[in-house]
C-alpha positions as CSV (number, residue, x, y, z in Angstrom):
1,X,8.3,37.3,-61.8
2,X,8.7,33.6,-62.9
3,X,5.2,32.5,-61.8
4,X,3.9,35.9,-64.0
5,X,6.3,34.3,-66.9
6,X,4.7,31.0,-66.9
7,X,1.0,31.6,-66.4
8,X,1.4,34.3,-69.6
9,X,2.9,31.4,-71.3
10,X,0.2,29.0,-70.4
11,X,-2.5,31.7,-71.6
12,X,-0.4,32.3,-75.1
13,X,-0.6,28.0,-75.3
14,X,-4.0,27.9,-74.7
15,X,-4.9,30.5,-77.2
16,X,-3.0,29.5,-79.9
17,X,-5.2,26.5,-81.1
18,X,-8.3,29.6,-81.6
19,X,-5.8,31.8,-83.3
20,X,-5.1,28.8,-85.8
21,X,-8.5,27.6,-86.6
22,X,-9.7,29.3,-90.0
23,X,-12.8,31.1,-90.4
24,X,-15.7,28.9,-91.9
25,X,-16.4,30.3,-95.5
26,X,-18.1,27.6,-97.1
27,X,-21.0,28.8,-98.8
28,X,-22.5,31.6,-101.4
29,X,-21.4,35.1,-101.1
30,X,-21.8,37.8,-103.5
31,X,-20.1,41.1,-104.2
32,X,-20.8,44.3,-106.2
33,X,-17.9,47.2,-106.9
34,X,-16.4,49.6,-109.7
35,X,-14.3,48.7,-111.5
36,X,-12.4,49.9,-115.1
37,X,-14.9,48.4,-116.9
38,X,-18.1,49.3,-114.9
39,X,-19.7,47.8,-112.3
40,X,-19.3,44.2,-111.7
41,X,-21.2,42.0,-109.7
42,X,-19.7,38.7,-108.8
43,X,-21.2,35.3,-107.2
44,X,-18.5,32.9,-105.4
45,X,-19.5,29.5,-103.8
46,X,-16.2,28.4,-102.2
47,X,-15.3,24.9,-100.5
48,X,-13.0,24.6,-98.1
49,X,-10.9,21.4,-96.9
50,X,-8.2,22.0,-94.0
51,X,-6.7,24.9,-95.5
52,X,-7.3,24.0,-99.4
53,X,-10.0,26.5,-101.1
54,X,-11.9,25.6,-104.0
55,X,-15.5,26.5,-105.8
56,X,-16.4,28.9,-108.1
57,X,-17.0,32.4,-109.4
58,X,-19.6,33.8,-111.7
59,X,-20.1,37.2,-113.2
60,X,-21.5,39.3,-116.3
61,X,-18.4,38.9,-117.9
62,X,-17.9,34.6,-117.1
63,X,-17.5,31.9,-115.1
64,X,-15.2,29.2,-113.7
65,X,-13.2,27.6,-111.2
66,X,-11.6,29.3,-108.1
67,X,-8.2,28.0,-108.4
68,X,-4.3,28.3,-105.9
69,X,-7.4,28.5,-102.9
70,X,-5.9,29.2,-99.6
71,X,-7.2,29.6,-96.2
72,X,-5.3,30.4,-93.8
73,X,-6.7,32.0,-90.3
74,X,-8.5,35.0,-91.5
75,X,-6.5,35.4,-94.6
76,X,-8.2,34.3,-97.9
77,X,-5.9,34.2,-101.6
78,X,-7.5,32.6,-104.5
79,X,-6.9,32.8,-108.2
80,X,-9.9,33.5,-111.3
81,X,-8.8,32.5,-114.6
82,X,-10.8,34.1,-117.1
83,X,-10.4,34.8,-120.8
84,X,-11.6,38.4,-121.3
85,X,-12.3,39.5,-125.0
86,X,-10.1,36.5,-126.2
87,X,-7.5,37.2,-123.8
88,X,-6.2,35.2,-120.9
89,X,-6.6,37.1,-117.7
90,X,-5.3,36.2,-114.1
91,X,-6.9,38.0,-111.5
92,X,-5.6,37.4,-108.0
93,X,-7.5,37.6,-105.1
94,X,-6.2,38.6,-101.1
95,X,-8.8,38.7,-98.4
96,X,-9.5,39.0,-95.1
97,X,-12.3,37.3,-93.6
98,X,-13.8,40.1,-91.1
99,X,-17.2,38.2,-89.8
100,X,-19.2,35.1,-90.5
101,X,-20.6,37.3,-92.9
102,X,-18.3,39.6,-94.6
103,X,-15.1,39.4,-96.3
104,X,-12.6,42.4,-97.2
105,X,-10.9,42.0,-100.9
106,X,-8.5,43.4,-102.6
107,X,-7.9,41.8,-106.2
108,X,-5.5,42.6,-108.8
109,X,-6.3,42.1,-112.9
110,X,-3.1,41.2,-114.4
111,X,-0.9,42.7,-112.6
112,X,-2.7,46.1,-113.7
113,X,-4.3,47.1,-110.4
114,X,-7.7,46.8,-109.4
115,X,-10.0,47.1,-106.7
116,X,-11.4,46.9,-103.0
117,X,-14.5,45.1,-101.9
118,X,-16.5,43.7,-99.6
119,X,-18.3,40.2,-100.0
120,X,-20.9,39.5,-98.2
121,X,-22.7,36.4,-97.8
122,X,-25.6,35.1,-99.6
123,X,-28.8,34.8,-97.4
């Protein structure tokens, strides 16, 4: 029972530096989804440094700076800052990096609700 003990315990070591490695992101990806103002259709070029996300977001509706970026294993939070027909809006972003190539959102518009999607990246 104690050799079973330590060899799990040497597997669960040696794993843990691959559970703690975060996806690679960097790039283009793009995203299209209903929301309560139509469709929108999004562009997002982040940058990542350790776990510190930046880059930017563009849609119909504006464009700017990713900001509060965070990577951390598969999970993704970033805020867009926008100003929406002359109003301030803070839209807050939780992800979870699926594949090289996909990413699952959930956003939230002021604190209103929002919406699921899936970016994907751009080829």
């Amino acid at each position: 029972m104690t050799l079973r003990k330590i060899l799990t315990g040497a597997v669960v070591l040696a794993l843990l530096p691959l559970a703690a490695m975060a996806a690679d992101i960097s790039g283009t990806w793009a995203a299209s989804f209903e929301s309560q103002v139509g469709v929108q259709t999004y562009t997002y070029t982040f940058v990542v440094k350790g776990a510190a996300v930046t880059g930017t977001f563009k849609s119909a509706n504006g464009e700017g700076a990713i900001a509060e970026g965070k990577l951390e294993g598969d999970s993704l939070t970033f805020v867009e800052n926008m100003n929406y027909q002359g109003q301030d809006l803070k839209i807050t972003y939780s992800g979870t990096v699926v594949s090289a190539d996909e990413i699952k959102f959930k956003r939230d518009v002021g604190g209103m609700g929002g919406e699921e999607f899936t970016a994907k990246r751009a080829k």
